[in-house]
Structure formats: structure tokens, C-alpha cells
MARDREN-22649 format. One record per residue (C-alpha): x, y, z. Coordinates in steps of 0.25 Angstrom, whole numbers, padded with zeros to 4 digits, always signed. Example, Ala and Ser with C-alpha at 12.3 -4.5 7.8 and 13.67 -1.06 7.14 Angstrom:
+0049-0018+0031/+0055-0004+0029/
END
This chain:
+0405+0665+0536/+0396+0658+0526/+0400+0644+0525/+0401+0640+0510/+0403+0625+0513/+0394+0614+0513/+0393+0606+0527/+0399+0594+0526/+0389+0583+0524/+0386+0571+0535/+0389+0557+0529/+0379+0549+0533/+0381+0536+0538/+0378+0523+0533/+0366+0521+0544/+0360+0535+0538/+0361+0530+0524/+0355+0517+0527/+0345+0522+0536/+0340+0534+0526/+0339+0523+0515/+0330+0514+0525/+0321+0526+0528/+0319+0528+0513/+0317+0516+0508/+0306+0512+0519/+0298+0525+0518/+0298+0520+0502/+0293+0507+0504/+0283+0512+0514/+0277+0522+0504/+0278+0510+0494/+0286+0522+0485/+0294+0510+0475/+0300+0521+0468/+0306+0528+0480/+0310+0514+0485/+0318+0508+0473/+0324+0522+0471/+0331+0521+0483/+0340+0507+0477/+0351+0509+0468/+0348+0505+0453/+0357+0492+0456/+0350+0488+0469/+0345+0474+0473/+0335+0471+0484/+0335+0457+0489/+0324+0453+0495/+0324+0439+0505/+0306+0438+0506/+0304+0453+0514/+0300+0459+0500/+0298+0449+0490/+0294+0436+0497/+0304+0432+0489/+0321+0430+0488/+0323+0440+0478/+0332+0452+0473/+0326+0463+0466/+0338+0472+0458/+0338+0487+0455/+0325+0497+0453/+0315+0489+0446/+0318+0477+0454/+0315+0484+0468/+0303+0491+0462/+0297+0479+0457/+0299+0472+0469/+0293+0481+0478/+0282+0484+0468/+0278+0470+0470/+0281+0470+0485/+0281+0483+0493/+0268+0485+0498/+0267+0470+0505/+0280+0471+0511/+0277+0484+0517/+0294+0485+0523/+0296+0494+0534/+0306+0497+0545/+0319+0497+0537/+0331+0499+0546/+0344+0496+0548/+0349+0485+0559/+0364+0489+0561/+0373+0499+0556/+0374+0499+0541/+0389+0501+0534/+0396+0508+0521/+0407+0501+0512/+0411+0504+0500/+0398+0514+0497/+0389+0504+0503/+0379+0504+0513/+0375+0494+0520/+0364+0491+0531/+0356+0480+0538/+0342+0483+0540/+0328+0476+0544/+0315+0479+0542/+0300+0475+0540/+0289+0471+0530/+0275+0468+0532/+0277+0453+0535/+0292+0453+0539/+0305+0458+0544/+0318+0456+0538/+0331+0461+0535/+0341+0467+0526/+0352+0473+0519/+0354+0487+0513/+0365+0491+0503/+0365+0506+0499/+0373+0513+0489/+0374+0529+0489/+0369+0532+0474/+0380+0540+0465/+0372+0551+0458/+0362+0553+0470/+0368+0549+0482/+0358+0542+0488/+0359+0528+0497/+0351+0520+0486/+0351+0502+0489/+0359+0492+0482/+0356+0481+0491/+0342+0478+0499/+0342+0464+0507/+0328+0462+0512/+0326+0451+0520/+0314+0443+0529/+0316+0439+0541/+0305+0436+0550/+0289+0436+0547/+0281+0446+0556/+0274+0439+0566/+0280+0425+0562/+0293+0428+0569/+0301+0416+0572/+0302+0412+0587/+0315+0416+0590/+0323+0425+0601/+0312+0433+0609/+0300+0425+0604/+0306+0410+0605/+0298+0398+0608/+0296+0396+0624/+0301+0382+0622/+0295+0378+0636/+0281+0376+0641/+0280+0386+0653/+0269+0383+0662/+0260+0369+0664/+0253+0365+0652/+0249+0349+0653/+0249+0348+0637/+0263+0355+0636/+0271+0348+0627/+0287+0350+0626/+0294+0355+0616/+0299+0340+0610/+0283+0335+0611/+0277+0347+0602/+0290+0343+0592/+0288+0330+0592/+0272+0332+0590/+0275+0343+0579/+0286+0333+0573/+0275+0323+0569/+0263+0331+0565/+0272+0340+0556/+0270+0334+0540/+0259+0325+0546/+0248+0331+0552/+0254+0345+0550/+0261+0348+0537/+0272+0356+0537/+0271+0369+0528/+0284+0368+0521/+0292+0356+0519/+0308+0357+0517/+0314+0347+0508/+0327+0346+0510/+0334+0344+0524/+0347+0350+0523/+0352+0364+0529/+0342+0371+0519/+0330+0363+0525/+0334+0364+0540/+0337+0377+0539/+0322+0380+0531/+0317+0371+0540/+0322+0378+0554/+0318+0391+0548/+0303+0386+0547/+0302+0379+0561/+0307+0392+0567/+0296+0401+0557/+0286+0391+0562/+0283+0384+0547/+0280+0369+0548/+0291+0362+0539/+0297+0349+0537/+0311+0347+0533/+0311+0335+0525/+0324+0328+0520/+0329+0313+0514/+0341+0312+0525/+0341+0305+0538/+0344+0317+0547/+0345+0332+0544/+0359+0334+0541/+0361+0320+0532/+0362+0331+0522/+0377+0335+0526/+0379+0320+0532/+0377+0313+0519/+0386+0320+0510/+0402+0316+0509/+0410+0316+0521/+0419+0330+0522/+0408+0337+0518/+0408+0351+0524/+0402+0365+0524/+0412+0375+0513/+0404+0387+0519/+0409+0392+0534/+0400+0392+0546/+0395+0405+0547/+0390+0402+0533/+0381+0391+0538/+0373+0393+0550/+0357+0388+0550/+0347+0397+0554/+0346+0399+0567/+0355+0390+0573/+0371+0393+0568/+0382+0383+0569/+0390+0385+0582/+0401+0394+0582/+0412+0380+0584/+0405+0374+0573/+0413+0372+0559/+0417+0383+0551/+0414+0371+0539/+0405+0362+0544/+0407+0346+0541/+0393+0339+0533/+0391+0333+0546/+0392+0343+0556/+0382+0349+0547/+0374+0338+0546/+0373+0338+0561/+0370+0352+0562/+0358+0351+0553/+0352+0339+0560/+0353+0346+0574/+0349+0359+0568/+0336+0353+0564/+0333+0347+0575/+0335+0359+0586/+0329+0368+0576/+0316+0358+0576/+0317+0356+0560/+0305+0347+0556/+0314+0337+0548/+0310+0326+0542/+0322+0317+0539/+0324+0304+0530/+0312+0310+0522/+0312+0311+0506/+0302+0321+0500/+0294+0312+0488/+0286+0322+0481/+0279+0335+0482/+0269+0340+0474/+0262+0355+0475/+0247+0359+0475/+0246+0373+0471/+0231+0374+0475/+0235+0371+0489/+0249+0375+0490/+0255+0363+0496/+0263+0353+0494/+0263+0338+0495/+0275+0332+0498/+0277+0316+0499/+0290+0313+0510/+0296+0301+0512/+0298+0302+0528/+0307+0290+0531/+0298+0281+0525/+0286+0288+0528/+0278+0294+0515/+0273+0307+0520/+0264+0319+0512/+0268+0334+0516/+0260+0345+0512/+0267+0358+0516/+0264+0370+0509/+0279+0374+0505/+0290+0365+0500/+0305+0370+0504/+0313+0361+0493/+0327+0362+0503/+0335+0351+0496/+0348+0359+0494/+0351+0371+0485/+0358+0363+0473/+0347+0352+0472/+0349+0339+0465/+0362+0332+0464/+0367+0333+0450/+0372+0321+0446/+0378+0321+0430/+0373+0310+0420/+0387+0308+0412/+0390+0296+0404/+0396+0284+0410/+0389+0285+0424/+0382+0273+0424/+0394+0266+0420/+0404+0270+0429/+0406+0261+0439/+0412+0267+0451/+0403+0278+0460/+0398+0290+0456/+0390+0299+0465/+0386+0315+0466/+0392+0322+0475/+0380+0323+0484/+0380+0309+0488/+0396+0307+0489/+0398+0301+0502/+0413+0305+0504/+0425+0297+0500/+0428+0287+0511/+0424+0275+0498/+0432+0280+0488/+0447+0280+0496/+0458+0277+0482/+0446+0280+0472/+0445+0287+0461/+0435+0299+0460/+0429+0309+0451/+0421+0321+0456/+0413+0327+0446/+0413+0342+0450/+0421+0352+0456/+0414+0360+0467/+0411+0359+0482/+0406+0345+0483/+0418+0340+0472/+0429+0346+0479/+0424+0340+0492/+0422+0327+0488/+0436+0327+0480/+0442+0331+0494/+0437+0322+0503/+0440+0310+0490/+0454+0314+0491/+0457+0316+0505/+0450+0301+0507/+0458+0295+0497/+0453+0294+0484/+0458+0299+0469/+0448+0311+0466/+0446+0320+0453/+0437+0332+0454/+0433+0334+0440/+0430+0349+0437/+0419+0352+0427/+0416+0368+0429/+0424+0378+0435/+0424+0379+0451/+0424+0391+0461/+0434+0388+0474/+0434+0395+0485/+0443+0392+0496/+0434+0391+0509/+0443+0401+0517/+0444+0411+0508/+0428+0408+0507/+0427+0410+0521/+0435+0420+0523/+0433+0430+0511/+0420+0427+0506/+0412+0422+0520/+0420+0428+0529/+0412+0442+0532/+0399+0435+0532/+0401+0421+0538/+0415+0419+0547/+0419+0419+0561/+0424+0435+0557/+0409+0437+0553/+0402+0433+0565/+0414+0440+0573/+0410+0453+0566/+0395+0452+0570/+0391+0445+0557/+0379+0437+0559/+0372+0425+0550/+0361+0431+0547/+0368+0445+0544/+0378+0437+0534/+0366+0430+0528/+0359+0445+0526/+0373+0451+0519/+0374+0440+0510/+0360+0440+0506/+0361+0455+0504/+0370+0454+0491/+0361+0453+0480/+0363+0440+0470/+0365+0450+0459/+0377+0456+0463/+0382+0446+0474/+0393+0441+0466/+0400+0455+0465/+0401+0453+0479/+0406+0439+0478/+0416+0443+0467/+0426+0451+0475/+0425+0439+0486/+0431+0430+0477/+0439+0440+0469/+0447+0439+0484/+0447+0424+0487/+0454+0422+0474/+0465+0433+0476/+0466+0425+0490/+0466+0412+0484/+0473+0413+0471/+0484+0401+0475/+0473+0393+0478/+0465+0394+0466/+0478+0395+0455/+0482+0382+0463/+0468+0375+0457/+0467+0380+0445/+0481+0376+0442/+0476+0362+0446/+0465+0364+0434/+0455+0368+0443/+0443+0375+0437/+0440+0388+0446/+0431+0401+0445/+0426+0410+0456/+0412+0410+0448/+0407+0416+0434/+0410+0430+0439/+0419+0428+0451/+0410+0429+0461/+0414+0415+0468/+0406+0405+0478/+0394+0411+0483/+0389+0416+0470/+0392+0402+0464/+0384+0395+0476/+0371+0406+0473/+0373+0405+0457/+0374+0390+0456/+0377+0383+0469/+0388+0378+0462/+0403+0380+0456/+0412+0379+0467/+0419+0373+0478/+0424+0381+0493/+0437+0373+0495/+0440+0368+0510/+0452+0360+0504/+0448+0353+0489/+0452+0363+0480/+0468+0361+0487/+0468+0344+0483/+0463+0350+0468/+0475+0361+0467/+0485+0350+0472/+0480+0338+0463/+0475+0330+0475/+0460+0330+0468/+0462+0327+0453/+0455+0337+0446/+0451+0337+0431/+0441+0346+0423/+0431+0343+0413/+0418+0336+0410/+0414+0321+0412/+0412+0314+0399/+0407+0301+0404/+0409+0290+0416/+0416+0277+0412/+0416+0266+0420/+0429+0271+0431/+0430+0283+0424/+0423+0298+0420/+0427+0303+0407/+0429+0317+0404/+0427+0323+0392/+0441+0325+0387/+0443+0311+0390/+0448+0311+0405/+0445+0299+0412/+0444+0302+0426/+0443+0287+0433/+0433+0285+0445/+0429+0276+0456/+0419+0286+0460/+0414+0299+0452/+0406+0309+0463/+0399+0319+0454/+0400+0333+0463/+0392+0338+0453/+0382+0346+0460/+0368+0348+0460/+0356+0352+0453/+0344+0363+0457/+0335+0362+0469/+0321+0362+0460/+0328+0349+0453/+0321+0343+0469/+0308+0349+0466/+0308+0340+0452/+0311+0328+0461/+0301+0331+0472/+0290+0339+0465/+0290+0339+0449/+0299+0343+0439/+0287+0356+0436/+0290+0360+0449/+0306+0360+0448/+0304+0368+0435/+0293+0377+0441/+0305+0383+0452/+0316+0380+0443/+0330+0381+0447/+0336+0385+0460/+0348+0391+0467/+0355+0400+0455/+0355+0416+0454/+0354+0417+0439/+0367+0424+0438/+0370+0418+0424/+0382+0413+0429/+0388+0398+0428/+0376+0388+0434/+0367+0399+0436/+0358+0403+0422/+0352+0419+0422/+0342+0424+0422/+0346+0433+0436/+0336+0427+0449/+0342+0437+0460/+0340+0426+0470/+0343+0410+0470/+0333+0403+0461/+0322+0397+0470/+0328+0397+0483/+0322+0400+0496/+0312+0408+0490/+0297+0407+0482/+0299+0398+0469/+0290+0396+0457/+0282+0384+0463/+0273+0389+0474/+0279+0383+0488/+0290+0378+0483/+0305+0383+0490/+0319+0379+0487/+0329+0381+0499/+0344+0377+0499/+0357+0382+0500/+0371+0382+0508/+0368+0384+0525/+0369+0398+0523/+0357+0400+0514/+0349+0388+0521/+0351+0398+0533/+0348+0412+0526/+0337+0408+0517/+0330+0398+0525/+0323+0410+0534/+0317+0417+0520/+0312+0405+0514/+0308+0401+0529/+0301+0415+0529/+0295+0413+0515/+0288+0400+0521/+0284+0405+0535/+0275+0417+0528/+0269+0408+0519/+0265+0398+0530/+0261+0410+0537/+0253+0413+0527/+0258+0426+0522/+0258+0434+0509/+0270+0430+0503/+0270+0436+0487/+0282+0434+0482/+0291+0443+0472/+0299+0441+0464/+0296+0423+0462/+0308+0418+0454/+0305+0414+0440/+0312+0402+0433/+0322+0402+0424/+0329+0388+0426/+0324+0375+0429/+0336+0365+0435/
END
């Protein structure tokens, strides 16, 4: 009988697919066939690049992106080995799979989103996360290849483990000068600052405070962390698993200053940087420290600027302010509300610090109104944690096999560009959830939005840094009248009063000015020049042409973690999240230099905006 039907075709698995793809796209690079490589992305296709590629953080998008980029780069890199490192998935026609691999200096990991094309059928990328790890024959010591610790044997000029500490401790920024130095002692700073004790960089830490963790300690008193736990671990240490899910400013405080210690973070507390100035011949930097009292000179090589991602404190100039005659303050230097039981008191603003200040007010006594300017995002911290966290950083996720890292990796592998469509359905579901919640404060004249386009928090926090408040129990005392809350602008300040500009006299005993803060370079004006501020321009910002955050498009955050315009100058801030994740490829960026590696960079941001 002569069969006239076609066998029926074998589905091949995700695995396969992935696995074909790998094989491909390595043989290209290997024959340095650019063509044959970019061919194989879809014409939408973003390759993020974490330093493997580019020595850079950047985001290259579609054909001509890839092709210029690997142009540039390709034959340095020399990547190899491509392969999977668990079972890739499907949903919703996508697939996608973990993998590692190699280039000449490196190995790292990363992420791989394919899409089947509709005219031709073929598995072509929309994602690419490539990502450095560790440096080829500057492994860290860790697992198999950890220090000894002990001394075996007899050795009459053995010194412990304490003595060659204490002996390092003094020689370090004296007779020996450290390679990079940290400004900035905060969780940004430490956690830099553990990454480049374990990569074997000499580094100081240096920072105003009495103690690492003064920070946290010094800001008003119910202070906590909105983010959950899982959110916030440092490298290499986590929180235990009995510790908060929000932890208290002080607890935090705490952890940073044991952190430090046990991680063996060369700190140099109660010490204020005076000036730097750069000399391009030498690359070096001279930096002048006041180290309790102590003028001392620094010349390290590179210059980590980690004074916190939003910079200055932005403090308004309205009329009246030197003749009002009760206390005014910013936010930043509030110290809680113990003194102001049965006053009177206006916050200017309307985000996290405001609503947390206005709580704590309230719930100690005092009359508080929160004047709103601007429009505000609220999101409720359990639906936060639930909906938006909750498969990455929860109890549920670690239940399920998530890891730290492994989270870190999947959130980094959504590309800026087309993040927030991600982000939009997320919040699309927490207001559906929350609706009584959020008709309950705008019927008390409350301002709200979920962002220019919808796409709520996070994408608020990356585009501006600012814009929002995650409610642990403010937004309740605003619905139900408990905080006062009036909109508008600020005229002028009289003597008890600040004037609005319909007239509104708002009157005050104190006014705490939660008015936010300005960009990290505005640091580098203070400490360098105002040149040099200029020369970097501003940081943190997307350039999404959204509220707070001026186009053109960057791809990546403005000047963060990553090569700037002045030589040897590196910005590095954030929430505990990012000073965990980004710390080891800026740590990375560092050790090769020190190491004396090729490091040619791809891609350097250019300046659009100066403050």
C-alpha cells in the first residue's frame, strides 16, 4: 500500500530549540561571521551587556545595534562555550533558558529569550543578558580555593591572623596607598568595599559618620526598610532567615557595622573627604581627608564617589524662610518627632520620606499637614510584596528554588526599553485589587497615579528615583483626615505660617521640607570642581521622556556603576538590592584595571544633562 501521508512531525523541545540556537550563534562568533550572527536576533531584539562584551553597562537594540557592537568588539572577546545550565521553559511562545559561558578574559552568565519567527519559522533572540562574573586567573578565594586561615607547621616569624590585619590596617593609605577609594560609607560603600577585599583591590572606605551604620542610625526614629528581605541581602553574607521581613534603621545600622567588620572592610570612619583633584598625565588622584582630625593626602588610582544614588539634599529657597521663626529642616536631617508633641507641622512633599515623617508626627502627638505639590504613586506594601516581588524575593520564592542571585539575573534580563510593559500589567492587578483603597484617598483629595504610562514603582524609582510612597500605614491616616492634607504650591513663609499661592495659610511651629534630593555629580562639584560635575553630568535617569526623566533614550542608568566621561571617576548608589547586584561588575571593572588588563570600553555615555 503506498502511504500518501506525511509522517507526523517530532516537536522539539525547548532544550533542543535553545541548544540548536547556542550551537549557532557560537560557530558565528567563532568564524567572526557578524552577518550570520545578528541574523540570528529578531529585528526587535535587545542584547544587554553587564562588562563581558562591552566593558561597559549597555543595551545595544535590534540589527544595527548588535552589528555595531560586535564590530567594535568581537575579535577581543573571543566568547566561547555557550551552554545551558538547567532546563530551559515555554510560555506564552517564549523560550527561555539560563546559560554561561566564556571569553578571553572572563566567565559569566546569562539569559536567553527566543521567539519562533512567523514568516520563517526559525527560533530568532528577543532577549540576550550577558554578564561577567569572575576574571580568569583572578578568581576570588572562595569555596574550594579559600584562604587556609591557619599557619600549619613552625614558622618563628608566623604572625596571626589579627597581627598581619592590624599591620595592613596602619600601612594602608600611609605607606601603602589604596588603589581606589569609596567615598561614601553607607550600604553602597560597604558592599563595593567587601566586593574589593575579596577581589584582592586595596580600597578604603571613607565616611563622615562615627561608626559604619550611623547612616541608618541618625535618620528619624520609625524609620524602616519599605522593601522585604529577600530584596535586600549583601553580597556574600544574607540576613538570617529570623531576621525582619522590614528591617528597623537600627537593626540595619547594626548589621552594616558588623557586616564590615567580619568582612574585614578597610573603613575609615569620622573622616570627611576635603578635596580631590585629577592628574591626567599620571592617572591619579589626590585626595585631601580629614581623618578625625588628622589631614591626610590619598592618591589612589580610581575614585568610587558612593554617597547615595539621589545626591545632595534639595532644600527649596521660597520667600519668608529666614523670617519664619519656628524650625525648619529637610527631611534628611528630621530627627523624629519626640519634640514637637501638640505642635503644629507642615511637610512639604508627599512621597516616602513625607508620609513617614507625617506618621510618626501624628502617632506622637503632634497636628500634621502633608502638603502635596505633584501627583504621587501608592502602593500598598502587601500587594508590593505579594504581586509585584513575590515571584522573585518571598518566602514562596526561596521555597520554590529561587536564589539571590538567580532573581538579580531575571530582573536584570528585561531590558529598560521595554521593562515597563512588563511592569504595566503588575499594576494594572494591584489597582483591580486595591480599588477601595485607592477611591478611599482620592476622595480625601489625594493626588494619585501609577506613573506617566502606568507602569508603577519600579519603573518610577529607575526613571527618577522619585514620585512615590510604598504604604506600611500613612496612606490610611490621609484617607480618614488623621493627617491634614492640602494641595498646592508654597507662596512664601511668614513668621508661624507658609502661604500658599491661593492664599492658604497653613500655620507652623515646625516646616520639614521632604523635598528630596538632587543628582550624585552635584558631590563631585562640592569635592572636585564644578568642570568635573559638568564633564559626567547627571546621574541615575533612563531617559524615557517621562516626568523627572528629560530623553534623549540612555538604555541604561545615567553614569552608574559603569566607565563615565572623566577618566577614573565612578558613581555607585542605589537601594540594598542594587548595592548587592551591581557592586561585583563595578568591583569587576576595577579589579581588571588594577590588574592591568585591556579594558576598552564600548559604547561610553555621552552627556545630555548637567544636574
Amino acid at each position: 500500500m503506498t502511504q500518501t501521508l506525511e509522517p507526523p512531525t517530532q516537536s522539539i523541545s525547548p532544550q533542543q530549540r535553545v541548544d540548536a540556537w547556542l550551537a549557532d550563534f557560537e560557530a558565528g562568533l567563532a568564524a567572526r561571521d557578524i552577518d550570520r550572527v545578528v541574523a540570528m536576533f529578531a529585528v526587535d531584539s535587545f542584547w544587554r551587556d553587564l562588562v563581558t562584551f562591552t566593558w561597559n553597562l549597555k543595551t545595544v537594540e535590534g540589527h544595527d545595534g548588535i552589528a555595531d557592537m560586535l564590530t567594535a568588539r568581537l575579535a577581543d572577546v573571543a566568547p566561547q562555550g555557550f551552554r545551558t545550565t538547567e532546563t530551559p521553559d515555554e510560555a506564552d511562545g517564549v523560550t527561555s533558558a539560563w546559560i554561561e559561558f566564556e571569553t578571553a578574559t572572563a566567565r559569566g552568565k546569562g539569559h536567553l529569550r527566543l521567539r519562533t519567527d512567523a514568516e520563517s519559522g526559525e527560533s530568532l533572540a528577543w532577549t540576550l543578558l550577558t554578564t561577567m562574573q569572575e576574571l580568569k586567573g583572578y578568581e576570588e578565594p572562595r569555596g574550594h580555593v579559600r584562604p587556609m586561615g591557619a599557619v600549619h607547621g613552625s614558622n618563628k616569624e608566623t604572625k596571626t591572623w589579627a597581627e598581619r590585619r592590624e599591620a595592613e590596617e596602619k600601612e594602608l593609605g600611609y605607606g601603602i596607598q589604596p588603589y581606589a577609594l569609596v567615598v561614601g560609607g553607607g550600604q553602597g560603600g560597604i558592599a563595593l568595599g567587601a566586593r574589593l577585599r575579596q577581589m584582592g583591590v586595596p580600597a578604603i572606605v571613607v565616611d563622615r559618620g562615627e561608626r559604619p551604620g550611623d547612616q541608618w542610625r541618625g535618620r528619624y526614629k520609625s524609620l524602616c526598610l519599605h522593601d522585604p528581605v529577600w530584596y535586600d541581602h549583601l553580597p556574600y553574607l544574607p540576613f538570617p532567615d529570623n531576621w525582619p521581613v522590614f528591617a528597623p534603621k537600627d537593626k540595619i545600622g547594626d548589621w552594616l557595622e558588623m557586616y564590615t567588620k567580619v568582612m574585614e572592610v578597610p573603613y575609615w570612619s569620622k573622616t570627611t573627604a576635603l578635596s580631590a583633584t585629577f592628574d591626567e598625565a599620571a592617572g591619579e588622584w589626590t585626595v585631601v581627608v580629614d581623618r578625625d582630625g588628622e589631614e591626610v593626602t590619598l592618591r589612589p588610582k580610581q575614585l568610587v564617589m558612593a554617597t547615595g544614588m539621589s545626591g545632595k539634599a534639595s532644600i527649596p529657597d521660597f520667600p519668608g524662610m529666614d523670617v519664619f521663626r519656628g524650625e525648619q529642616h529637610h527631611s534628611s536631617q528630621h530627627p523624629g518627632p519626640d519634640a514637637y508633641v501638640g505642635k503644629k507641622v507642615v511637610v512639604v512633599g508627599s512621597n516616602n520620606s513625607a508620609h513617614d515623617i507625617c506618621k510618626a508626627l501624628f502617632e506622637t502627638g503632634a497636628d500634621v499637614t502633608m502638603l502635596q505639590r505633584s501627583s504621587t504613586h501608592i502602593v500598598k506594601s502587601d500587594s508590593l510584596c505579594e504581586i509585584a516581588l513575590g515571584d522573585l524575593y518571598s518566602e514562596r520564592a526561596v521555597e520554590s528554588g529561587m536564589t539571590t542571585q538567580k532573581a538579580d539575573l531575571t530582573f536584570a534580563s528585561l531590558p529598560y526599553r521595554i521593562m515597563h510593559e512588563f511592569q504595566i500589567p503588575v499594576y494594572q492587578q494591584i489597582a483591580e485589587k486595591d480599588r477601595d483603597f485607592y477611591d478611599r484617598l482620592e476622595k480625601a483629595g489625594f493626588q494619585h497615579d501609577f506613573g506617566d504610562d502606568g507602569s508603577g514603582l519600579f519603573m518610577k524609582y529607575l526613571r527618577r528615583g522619585s514620585g512615590y510612597y510604598i504604604d506600611v500605614g500613612a496612606s490610611e491616616l490621609v484617607a480618614d483626615g488623621s493627617i491634614h492634607l492640602v494641595g498646592g504650591q508654597v507662596d512664601h513663609l511668614t513668621e508661624n505660617a507658609v502661604v500658599l499661592s491661593d492664599g492658604t495659610e497653613l500655620e507652623a511651629d515646625l516646616v520639614v521640607y521632604a523635598t528630596g534630593y538632587g543628582s550624585m555629580n552635584g558631590w563631585v562639584a562640592d569635592l572636585v570642581d564644578q568642570e568635573t560635575a559638568d564633564k559626567v553630568g547627571k546621574c541615575w535617569g533612563l531617559g524615557s521622556d517621562t516626568t523627572k526623566d528629560p530623553g534623549p533614550w540612555e538604555g541604561e542608568q545615567r553614569n552608574m556603576w559603569k566607565p563615565t566621561q572623566q577618566d577614573n571617576l565612578w558613581f555607585h548608589g542605589g537601594n540594598l538590592h542594587q548595592s548587592r547586584h551591581y557592586s561585583l561588575y563595578l568591583g569587576l571593572q576595577l579589579k581588571a584595571r588594577y590588574e592591568g588588563l585591556d579594558t576598552p570600553v564600548y559604547g561610553l555615555q555621552e552627556v545630555h544633562h548637567l544636574r
